[in-house]
C-alpha positions in Angstrom: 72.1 77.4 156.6 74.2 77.2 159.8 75.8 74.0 161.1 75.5 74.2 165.3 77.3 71.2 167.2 74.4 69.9 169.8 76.7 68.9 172.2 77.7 72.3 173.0 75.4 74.8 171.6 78.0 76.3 169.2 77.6 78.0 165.8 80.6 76.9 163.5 79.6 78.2 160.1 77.2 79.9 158.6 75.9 80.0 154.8 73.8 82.2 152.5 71.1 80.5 150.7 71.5 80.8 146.8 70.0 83.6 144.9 67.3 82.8 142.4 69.7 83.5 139.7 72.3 80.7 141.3 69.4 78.1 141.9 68.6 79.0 137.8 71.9 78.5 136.9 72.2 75.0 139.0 69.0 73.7 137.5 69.7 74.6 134.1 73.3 73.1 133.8 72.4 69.5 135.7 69.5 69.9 132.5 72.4 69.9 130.2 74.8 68.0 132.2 72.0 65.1 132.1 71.6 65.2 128.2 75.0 64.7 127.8 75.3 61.7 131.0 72.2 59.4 129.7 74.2 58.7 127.0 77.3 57.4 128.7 78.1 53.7 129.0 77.2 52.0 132.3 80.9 50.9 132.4 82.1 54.4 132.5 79.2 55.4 135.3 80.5 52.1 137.1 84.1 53.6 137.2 82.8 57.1 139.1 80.6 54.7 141.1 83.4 52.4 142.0 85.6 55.7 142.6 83.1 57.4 145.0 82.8 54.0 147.1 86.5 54.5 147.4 86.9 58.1 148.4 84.4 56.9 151.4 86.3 54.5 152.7 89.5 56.6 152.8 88.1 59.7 153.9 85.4 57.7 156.3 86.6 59.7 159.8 87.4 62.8 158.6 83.0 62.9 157.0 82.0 61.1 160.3 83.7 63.6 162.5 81.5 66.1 160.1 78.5 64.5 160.5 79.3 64.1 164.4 79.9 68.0 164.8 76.6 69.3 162.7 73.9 66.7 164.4 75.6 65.3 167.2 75.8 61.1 166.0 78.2 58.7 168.2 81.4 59.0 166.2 81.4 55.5 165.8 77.8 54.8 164.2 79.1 58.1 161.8 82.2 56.1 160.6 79.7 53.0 160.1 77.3 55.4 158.3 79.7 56.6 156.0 81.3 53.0 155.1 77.4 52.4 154.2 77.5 54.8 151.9 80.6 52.9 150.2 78.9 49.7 150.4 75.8 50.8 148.4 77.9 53.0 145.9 79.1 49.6 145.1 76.0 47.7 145.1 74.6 49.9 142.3 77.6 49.9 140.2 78.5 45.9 140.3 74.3 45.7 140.2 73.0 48.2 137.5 73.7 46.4 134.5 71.8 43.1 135.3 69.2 45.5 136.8 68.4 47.6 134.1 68.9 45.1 131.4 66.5 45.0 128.7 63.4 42.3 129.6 62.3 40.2 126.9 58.4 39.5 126.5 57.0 37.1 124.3 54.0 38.1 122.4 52.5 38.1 118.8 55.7 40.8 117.4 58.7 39.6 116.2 60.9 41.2 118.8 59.2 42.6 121.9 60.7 44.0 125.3 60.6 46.2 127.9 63.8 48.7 128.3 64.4 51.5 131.0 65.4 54.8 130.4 66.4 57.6 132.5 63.9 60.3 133.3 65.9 63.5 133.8 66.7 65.7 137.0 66.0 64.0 140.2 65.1 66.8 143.5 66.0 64.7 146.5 64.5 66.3 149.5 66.8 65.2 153.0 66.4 65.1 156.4 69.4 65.4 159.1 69.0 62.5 161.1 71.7 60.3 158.6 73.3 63.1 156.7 75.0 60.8 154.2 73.3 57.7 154.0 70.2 59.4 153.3 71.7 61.0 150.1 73.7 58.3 148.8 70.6 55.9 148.7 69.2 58.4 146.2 72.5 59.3 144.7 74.1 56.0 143.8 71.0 54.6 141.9 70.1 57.8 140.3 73.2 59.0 138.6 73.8 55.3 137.8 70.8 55.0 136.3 71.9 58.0 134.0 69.5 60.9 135.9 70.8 64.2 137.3 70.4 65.2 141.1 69.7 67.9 143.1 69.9 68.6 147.0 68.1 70.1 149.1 69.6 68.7 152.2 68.4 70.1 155.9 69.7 73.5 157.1 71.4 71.9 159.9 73.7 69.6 158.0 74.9 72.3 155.0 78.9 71.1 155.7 77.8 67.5 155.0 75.8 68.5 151.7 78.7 70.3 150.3 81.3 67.6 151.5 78.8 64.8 149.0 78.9 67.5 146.1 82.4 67.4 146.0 82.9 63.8 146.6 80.9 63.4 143.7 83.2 65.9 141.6 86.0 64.0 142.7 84.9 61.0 141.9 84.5 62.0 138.5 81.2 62.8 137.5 80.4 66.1 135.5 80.2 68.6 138.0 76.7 70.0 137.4 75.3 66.5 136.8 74.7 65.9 141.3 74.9 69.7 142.8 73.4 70.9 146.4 70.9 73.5 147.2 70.7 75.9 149.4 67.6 76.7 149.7 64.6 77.0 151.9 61.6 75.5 152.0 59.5 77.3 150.0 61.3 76.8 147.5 60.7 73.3 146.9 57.2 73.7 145.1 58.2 76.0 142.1 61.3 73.6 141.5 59.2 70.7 141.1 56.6 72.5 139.1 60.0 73.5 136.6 59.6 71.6 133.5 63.1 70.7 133.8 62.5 68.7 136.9 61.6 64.9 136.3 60.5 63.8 139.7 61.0 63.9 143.3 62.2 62.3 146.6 61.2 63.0 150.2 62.5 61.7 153.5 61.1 63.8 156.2 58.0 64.3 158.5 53.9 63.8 156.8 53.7 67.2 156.9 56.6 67.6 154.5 55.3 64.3 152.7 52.1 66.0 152.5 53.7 68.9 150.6 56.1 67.6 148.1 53.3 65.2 147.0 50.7 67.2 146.4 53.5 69.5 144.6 54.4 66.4 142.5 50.8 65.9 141.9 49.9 69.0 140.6 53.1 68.7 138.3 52.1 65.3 137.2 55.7 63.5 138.1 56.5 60.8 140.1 57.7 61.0 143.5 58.9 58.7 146.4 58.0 59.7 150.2 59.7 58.2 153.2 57.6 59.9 156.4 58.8 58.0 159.3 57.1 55.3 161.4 56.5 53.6 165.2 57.4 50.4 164.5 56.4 47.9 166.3 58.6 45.0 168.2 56.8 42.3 169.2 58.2 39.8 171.2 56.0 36.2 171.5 56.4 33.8 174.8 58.6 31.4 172.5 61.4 34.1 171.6 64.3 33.6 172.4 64.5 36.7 174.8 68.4 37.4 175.8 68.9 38.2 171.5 65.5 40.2 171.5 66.2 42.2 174.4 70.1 43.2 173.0 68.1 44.0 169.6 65.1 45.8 171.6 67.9 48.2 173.1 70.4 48.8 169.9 67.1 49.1 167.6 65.6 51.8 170.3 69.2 53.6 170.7 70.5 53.6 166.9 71.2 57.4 166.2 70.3 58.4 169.5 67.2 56.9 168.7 66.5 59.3 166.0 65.8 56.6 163.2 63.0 56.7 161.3 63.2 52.2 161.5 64.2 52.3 164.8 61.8 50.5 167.3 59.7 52.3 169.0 56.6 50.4 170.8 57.3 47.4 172.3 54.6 45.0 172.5 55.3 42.2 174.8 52.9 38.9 175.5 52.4 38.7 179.1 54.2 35.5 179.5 57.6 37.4 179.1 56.6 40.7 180.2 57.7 40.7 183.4 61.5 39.8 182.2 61.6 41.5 179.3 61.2 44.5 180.9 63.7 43.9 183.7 65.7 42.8 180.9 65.7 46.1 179.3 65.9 48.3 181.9 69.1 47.1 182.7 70.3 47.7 179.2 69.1 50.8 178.9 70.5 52.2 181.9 74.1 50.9 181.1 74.2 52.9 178.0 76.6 55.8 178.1 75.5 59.0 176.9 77.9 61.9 176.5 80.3 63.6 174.2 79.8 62.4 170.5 83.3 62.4 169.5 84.4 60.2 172.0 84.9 55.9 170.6 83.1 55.0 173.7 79.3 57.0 173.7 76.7 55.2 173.1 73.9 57.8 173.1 74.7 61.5 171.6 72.8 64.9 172.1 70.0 65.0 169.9 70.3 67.5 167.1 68.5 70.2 168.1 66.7 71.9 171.3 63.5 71.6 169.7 63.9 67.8 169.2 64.8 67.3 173.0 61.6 69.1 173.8 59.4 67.4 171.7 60.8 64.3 172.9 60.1 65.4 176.7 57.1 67.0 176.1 55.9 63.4 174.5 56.9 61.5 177.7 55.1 63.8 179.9 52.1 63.3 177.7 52.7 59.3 177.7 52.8 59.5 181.5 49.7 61.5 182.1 47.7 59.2 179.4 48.6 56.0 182.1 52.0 54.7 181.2 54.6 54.4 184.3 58.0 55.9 184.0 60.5 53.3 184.6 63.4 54.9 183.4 64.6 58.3 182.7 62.6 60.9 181.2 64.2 64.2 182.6 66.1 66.4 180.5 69.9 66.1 181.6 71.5 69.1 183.1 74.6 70.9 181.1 75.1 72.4 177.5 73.9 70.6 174.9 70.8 68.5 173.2 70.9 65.4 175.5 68.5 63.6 176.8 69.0 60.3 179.2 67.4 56.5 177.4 63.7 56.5 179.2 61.9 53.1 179.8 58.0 54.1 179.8 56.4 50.8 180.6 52.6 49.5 181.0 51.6 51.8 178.4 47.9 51.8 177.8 46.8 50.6 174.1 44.9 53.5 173.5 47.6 56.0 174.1 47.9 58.8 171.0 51.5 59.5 172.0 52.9 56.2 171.9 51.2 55.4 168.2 53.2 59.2 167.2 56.9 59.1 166.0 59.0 59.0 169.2 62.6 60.4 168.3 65.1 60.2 170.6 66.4 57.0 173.0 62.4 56.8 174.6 61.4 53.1 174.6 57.4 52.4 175.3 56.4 49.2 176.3 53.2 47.3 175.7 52.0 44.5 177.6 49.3 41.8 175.9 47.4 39.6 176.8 48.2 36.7 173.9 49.7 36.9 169.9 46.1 38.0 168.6 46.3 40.9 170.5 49.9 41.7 169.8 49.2 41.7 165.8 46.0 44.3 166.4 48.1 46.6 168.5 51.1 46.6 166.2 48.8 47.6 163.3 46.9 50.4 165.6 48.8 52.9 164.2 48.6 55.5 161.0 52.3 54.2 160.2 53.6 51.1 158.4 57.5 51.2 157.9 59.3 48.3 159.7 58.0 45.7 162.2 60.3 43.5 164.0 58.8 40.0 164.8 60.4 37.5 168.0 59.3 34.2 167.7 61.4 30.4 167.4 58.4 29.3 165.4 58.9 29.5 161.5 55.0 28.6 160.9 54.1 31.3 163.2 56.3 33.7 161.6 55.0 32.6 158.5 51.3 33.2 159.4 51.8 36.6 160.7 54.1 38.1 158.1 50.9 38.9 155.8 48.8 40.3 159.0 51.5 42.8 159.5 50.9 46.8 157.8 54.6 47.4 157.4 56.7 47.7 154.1 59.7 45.3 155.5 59.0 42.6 158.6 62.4 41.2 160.4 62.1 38.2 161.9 64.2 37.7 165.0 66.5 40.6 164.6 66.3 44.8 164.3 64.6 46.2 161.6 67.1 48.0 158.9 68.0 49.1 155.4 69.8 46.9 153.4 71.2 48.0 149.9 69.8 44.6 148.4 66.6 45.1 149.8 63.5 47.8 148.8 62.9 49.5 151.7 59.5 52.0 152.1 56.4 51.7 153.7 52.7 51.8 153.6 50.0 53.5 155.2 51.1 57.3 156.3 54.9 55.9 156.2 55.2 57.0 152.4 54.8 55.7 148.6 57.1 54.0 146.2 60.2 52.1 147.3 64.1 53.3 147.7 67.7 50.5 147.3 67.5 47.6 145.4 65.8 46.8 141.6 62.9 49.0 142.6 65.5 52.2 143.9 66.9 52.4 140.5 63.8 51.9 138.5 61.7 54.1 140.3 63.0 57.0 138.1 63.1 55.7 135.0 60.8 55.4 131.9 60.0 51.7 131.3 59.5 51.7 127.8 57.5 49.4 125.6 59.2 48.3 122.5 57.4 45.7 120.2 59.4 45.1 116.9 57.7 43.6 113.2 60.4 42.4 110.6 
């Protein structure tokens, strides 16, 4: 594990995996430490809840300035990542009651209901790209809900695991019940198969997806996979196209553009075309891109060479497949991950590149002939997070929200996660369904209880 700051190239810290004997010892007390935590009132889980939203906000800088160092976010989107973190800590804990409250059925019984128990220990499986808000979306729900967690965050980001351990400990909750990992990957498929492990959670690539699935699978547990998407943004002749350009470029640019809901093929009818892609080129090209830790950047390094040279070896393939280059697309000169925002317009519909994950500040933009046409590109892909939908007409929004493979559809703004709102996908984008009623009940045991007297 070894935390590297993208904007320079440096190596700050280093750590040593855990033996097998630690990783035992880890599993075996968030076991006991979750025997003992199911049984606690949800007014005393609220308090460490309440507490941990808290200990965000006050120490909200000094984890940004974390984050910033290890993957190389804006230090301003870190500061807003973190106060996320607070806000669905809070969520959970004003929330869980009412959420996991009993549900009365009638039937022929005298008393009969449905109640919701916790499963166990909880593997959570994170990626890089948000270092915190990844985790505390599985975290807040899952120790509310009375399960244990484990994390195996990404070797990059080992600072900003340990930093969310300890929060948690200061917080107040029992310090084996949420404990991080350091492990490797192959490690992953024995601790599922352990007996003491309840279920799993994945945000990462398909091929990561792929493997913690079929791991779960084999062990019979449940599991929740968010794999990524391109999401579409379509933008109809009636939207109102100043707002769906300043969206186009924030929802391209978030994170560097290394959001897995960021928007990432823009599909244009060709009444606006023309415009909107003047429109954005002009946005694109005043964003400022530079050191991370500065208030004023607006586009970071990404977070590691081998990202940046995905991402460029994606564009070249997007031009040589037909798509002009109208923007960008050469790796910036210096130390460090960066890589300039890139306007790729006239992008042909059959392109393989553009239907891929693009992640980093590369926007692709698709021009169509009339709204039919936009709905059958923006489902032409193996994906099916987020789509973004620009249109003044409620009745045409309304008609297209069905037609649309995606697990959440914005109209007229940028597609994001929302504490009060399940967010997931369909298709190749993943199963089951994180935040909101279905974050907290997707690891627990809904029990049938029928009563005669």
């Amino acid at each position: 594990m070894r935390s590297t700051n993208p904007a320079t190239g440096e190596v700050f810290a280093e750590f040593a995996n855990h033996t097998a004997a630690e990783v035992e010892a880890i599993v075996a007390a968030a076991h006991e430490a979750q025997a003992t935590w199911r049984t606690v009132p949800l007014t005393e889980r609220e308090h460490c809840l309440q507490r941990l939203a808290v200990l965000l906000e006050e120490e909200a800088e000094s984890l940004a300035r974390l984050a910033t160092l290890e993957m190389g976010k804006p230090i301003a989107e870190a500061i807003g990542e973190v106060r996320k973190c607070a806000w669905v800590c809070r969520y959970y804990a004003e929330s869980a009651t009412e959420l996991l409250r009993p549900r009365a059925i009638a039937t022929e019984a005298t008393d009969s209901y449905v109640r919701y128990d916790p499963l166990g220990v909880i593997l959570a499986v994170m990626p890089w790209n948000f270092p915190f808000w990844q985790v505390f979306r599985f975290l807040a729900p899952t120790l509310m809900a009375g399960n244990a967690g484990l994390l195996k965050h990404a070797p990059n980001v080992p600072q900003c695991a340990q930093a969310v351990e300890c929060l948690a400990r200061q917080a107040g909750f029992p310090a084996a019940l949420f404990r991080a990992l350091f492990v490797d990957v192959n490690t992953v498929g024995p601790l599922i198969a352990d007996p003491r492990i309840a279920g799993a959670t994945l945000t990462g690539s398909e091929a990561a997806g792929q493997a913690v699935g079929a791991a779960a699978g084999a062990a019979i547990k449940p599991v929740v996979l968010e794999l990524g998407g391109s999401d579409p943004f379509i933008v109809l002749a009636d939207a109102d196209l100043a707002k769906a350009v300043t969206a186009a470029v924030a929802s391209r640019c978030l994170n560097s553009g290394q959001s897995c809901i960021a928007a990432k093929r823009f599909i244009v009818v060709a009444d606006v075309y023309d415009t909107f892609v003047e429109q954005m080129a002009t946005g694109l090209s005043a964003l400022r891109v530079g050191d991370p830790l500065a208030p004023e950047t607006e586009i970071g390094p990404l977070a590691a060479p081998r990202f940046r040279d995905t991402l460029h070896g994606q564009v070249q393939r997007l031009i040589a497949e037909g798509a002009t280059l109208q923007l960008g697309g050469t790796i910036l000169a210096g130390p460090g991950c960066f890589y300039p925002p890139t306007l790729l317009t006239a992008v042909p519909h059959g392109s393989a590149t553009a239907r891929e994950e693009v992640f980093g500040p590369v926007a692709c933009v698709f021009r169509v002939a009339n709204t039919e046409e936009a709905i059958t590109l923006a489902n032409h892909t193996a994906f099916g997070l987020g789509a973004s939908l620009w249109t003044r007409s409620r009745a045409t929004a309304d008609a297209l929200i069905p037609r649309l493979d995606a697990g959440a559809v914005f109209v007229n703004s940028m597609v994001k996660s929302d504490p009060r709102l399940p967010f997931g996908g369909t298709k190749r984008s993943g199963v089951g369904r994180e935040l909101s009623r279905e974050g907290i009940l997707a690891f627990m045991n809904a029990k049938t209880v029928t009563i005669e007297t």
